[in-house]
N, C-alpha and C positions, 0 to 999 in steps of 0.2 A: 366646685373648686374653693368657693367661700371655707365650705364647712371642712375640707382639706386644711387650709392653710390655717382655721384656727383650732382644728384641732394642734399640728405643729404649731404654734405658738405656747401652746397651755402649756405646754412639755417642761417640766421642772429640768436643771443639769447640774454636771460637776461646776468646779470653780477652779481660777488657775491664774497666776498673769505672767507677765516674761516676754520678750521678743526680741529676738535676734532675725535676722535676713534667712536661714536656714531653718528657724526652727516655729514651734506656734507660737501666736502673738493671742493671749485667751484675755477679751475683758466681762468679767465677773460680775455679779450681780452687787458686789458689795464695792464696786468699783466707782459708781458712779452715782454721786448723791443726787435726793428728791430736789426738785426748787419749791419749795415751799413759797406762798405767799399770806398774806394779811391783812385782810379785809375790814375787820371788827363787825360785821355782822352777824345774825342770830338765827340758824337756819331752822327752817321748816320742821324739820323732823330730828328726833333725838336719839333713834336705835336704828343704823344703817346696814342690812344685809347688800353688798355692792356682787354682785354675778357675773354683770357683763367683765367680759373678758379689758383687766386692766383697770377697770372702775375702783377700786378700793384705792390704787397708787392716784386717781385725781380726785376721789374726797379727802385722802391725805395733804396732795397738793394744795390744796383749795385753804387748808388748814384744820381741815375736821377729822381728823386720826381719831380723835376721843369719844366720837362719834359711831364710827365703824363696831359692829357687833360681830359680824360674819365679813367673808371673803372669797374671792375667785381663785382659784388656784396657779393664775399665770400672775397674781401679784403677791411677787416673791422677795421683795427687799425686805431686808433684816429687820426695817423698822416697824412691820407690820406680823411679826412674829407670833406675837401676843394672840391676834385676831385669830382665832379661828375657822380654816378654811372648813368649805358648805359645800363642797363636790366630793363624790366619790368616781373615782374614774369618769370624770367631766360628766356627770351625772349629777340633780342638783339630791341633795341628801331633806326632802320633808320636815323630818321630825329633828332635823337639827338645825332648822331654818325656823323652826316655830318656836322651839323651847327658847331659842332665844328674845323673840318678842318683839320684832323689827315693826316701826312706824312706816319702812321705808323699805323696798329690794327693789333693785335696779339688774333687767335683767339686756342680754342682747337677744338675736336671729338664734344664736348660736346656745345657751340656754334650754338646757333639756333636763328629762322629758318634757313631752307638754302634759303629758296627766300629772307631775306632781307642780309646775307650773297652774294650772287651773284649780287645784287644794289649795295654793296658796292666795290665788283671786280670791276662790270661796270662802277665804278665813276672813275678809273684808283689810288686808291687808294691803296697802297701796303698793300696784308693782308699777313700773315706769321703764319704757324700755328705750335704750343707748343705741346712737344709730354705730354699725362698726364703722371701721378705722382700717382699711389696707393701704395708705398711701400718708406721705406730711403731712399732706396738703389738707388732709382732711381729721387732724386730730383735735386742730380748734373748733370744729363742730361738735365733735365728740366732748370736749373738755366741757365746752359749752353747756350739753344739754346734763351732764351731770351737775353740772351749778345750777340749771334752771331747777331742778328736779328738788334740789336743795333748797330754792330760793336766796341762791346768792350771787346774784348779775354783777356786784362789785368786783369779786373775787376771780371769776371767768372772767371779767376784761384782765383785770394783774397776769392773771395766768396766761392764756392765747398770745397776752402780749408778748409774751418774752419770744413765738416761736416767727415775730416777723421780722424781716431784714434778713434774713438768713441765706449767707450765701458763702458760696468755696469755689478759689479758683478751676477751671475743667483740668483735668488731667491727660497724660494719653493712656494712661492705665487701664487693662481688660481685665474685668472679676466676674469670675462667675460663681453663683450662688448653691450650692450643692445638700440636698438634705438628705442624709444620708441612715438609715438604722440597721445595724451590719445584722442586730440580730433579730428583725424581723424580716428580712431582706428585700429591705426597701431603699432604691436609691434610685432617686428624682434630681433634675436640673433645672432650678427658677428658671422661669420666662418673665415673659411680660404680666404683671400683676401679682405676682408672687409677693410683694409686698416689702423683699429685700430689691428689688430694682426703685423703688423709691426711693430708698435709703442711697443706694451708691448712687445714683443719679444726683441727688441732692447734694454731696459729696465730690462731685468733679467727679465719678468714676462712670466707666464704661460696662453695664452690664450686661456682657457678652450672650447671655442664654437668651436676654427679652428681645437683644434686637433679631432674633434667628427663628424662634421656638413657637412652637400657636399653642400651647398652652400655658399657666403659671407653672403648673407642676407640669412635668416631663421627664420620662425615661433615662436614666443616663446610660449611653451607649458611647465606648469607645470612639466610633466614628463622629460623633455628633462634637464632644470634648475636643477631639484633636483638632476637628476644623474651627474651635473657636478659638485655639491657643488663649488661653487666658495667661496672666503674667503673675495672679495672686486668685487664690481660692477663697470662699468665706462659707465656714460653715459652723453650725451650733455646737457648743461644745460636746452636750453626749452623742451628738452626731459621730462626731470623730472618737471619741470613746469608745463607741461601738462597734468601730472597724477597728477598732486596737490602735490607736495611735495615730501617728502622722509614717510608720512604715507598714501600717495597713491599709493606709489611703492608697500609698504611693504605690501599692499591688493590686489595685482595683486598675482594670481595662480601661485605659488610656490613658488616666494619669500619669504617669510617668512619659508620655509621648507631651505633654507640653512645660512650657515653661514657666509656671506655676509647680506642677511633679516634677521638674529634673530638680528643681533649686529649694523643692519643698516650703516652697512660700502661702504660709495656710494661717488665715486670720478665723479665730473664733469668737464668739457671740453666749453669752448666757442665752438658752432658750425662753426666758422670762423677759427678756430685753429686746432680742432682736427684733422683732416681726410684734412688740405691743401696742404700739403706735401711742403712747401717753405722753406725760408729762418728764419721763426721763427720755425719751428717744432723741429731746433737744441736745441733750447731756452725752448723750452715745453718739454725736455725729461727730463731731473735733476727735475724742478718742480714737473712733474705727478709722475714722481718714488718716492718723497720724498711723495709726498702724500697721494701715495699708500701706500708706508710703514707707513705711518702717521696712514691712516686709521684701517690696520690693526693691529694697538695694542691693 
């Protein structure tokens, strides 16, 4: 289920914003800026290929953008443009990982293959590998050992620090998290550990699939949806793309049976955002909650 959910996270999407109570409410990758912090420290290494899924957005964090040689493909903000992503269909690309001459590659679990993984061991190139990140809770470990890797403990405290205190009144709001690809016909309902029940949980929101479901991913079936009635739907942007819209959601079995499909109340998420678990997910929490309630009026 790991290697499920982050393959869905890597997933590049459209872009969109807007919300009204009736229609989609989409926040965008360009929506919500880095927190940068500032150390004045002098890291370790000078040419940084980052892999792990999200790594490249916390050596940016961290302040070392200038640093960055290569990239992972679910780190998609604008300000990393320049970088060069090192996957080919979540596959790491060798010869495009070496021509560039990294001191440094950071890779995670999820980091494939392992034979061109072991080319680059063999190159005597230091890799370091990022523990992942499905939950808040666990993004300051994460943030962390990319600083260690670095050698800058300064700047991981600046950073982690900002994601404690963090709190949002409870709601009585029901969201369930839907991932949906019309045109591979694939359509799953987060459970528990899916990685978007952290998020709404943190959030005051009730995620109606984790308290029901024995998987993260699961089946979406008619029956399963109606009996959760949820009041607001959350799903990734080309998710909903893919089913054509928010009136080819509303034609998929059972949607329109609850009260998130009668009132088309459907909050969207850049695929690069939702489920990264980094240094912008601090930044995507106020956003999605205010949009959730947005939606739900």
């Amino acid at each position: 289920m790991k290697a499920l959910a982050a393959g869905l996270c890597g997933l590049l999407l459209l872009t969109g914003c807007g919300a009204t109570s009736t229609s989609v409410a989409n926040i965008s990758s360009v929506d919500l800026p880095l927190p940068i912090v500032q150390s004045a420290e002098t890291p370790k290494f000078h040419r940084v290929v980052a892999l792990a899924n999200g790594s490249a957005e916390i050596v940016a964090a961290l302040g070392y953008k200038s640093i960055l040689v290569g990239r992972d493909i679910a780190s998609t903000m604008p300000e990393l443009a320049s970088i060069p992503v090192d996957t080919d269909a979540h596959q790491v690309s060798v010869e495009r990982v070496l021509s560039q001459q990294p001191d440094l590659i950071l890779i995670d679990s999820n980091t494939s293959p392992t034979s061109a993984l072991t080319i680059l061991r063999n190159s005597k190139i230091k890799v370091v590998k990022i523990p992942d990140s499905w939950t808040l809770g666990t993004v300051a470990a994460k943030e962390k050992a990319v600083a260690d890797a670095l050698g800058v403990t300064g700047a991981a405290n600046l950073l982690t620090s900002q994601i404690t205190g963090i709190s949002y009144p409870k709601t009585k709001l029901k969201v369930a998290f839907l991932y949906v690809r019309g045109t591979a016909a694939i359509y799953l309902i987060g459970g528990k550990g899916s990685g978007a029940d952290s998020i709404l949980t943190s959030i005051g929101m009730t995620d109606v699939g984790a308290l029901t479901l024995p998987h993260p991913f699961n089946a979406l079936t008619a029956e399963a949806l109606i009996a959760m009635q949820p009041d607001v739907l959350l799903l990734m942007t080309k998710g909903l793309a893919s089913v054509g819209g928010i009136s080819g959601l509303v034609a998929l079995p059972g949607i329109a049976q609850t009260p998130a499909g009668k009132n088309r109340r459907v909050v969207t998420v850049d695929d690069s955002l939702l489920l990264s678990f980094g240094p912008r997910t601090i930044t995507l929490l106020p956003k999605l909650r205010a949009d959730i309630l947005q939606a739900a009026k």
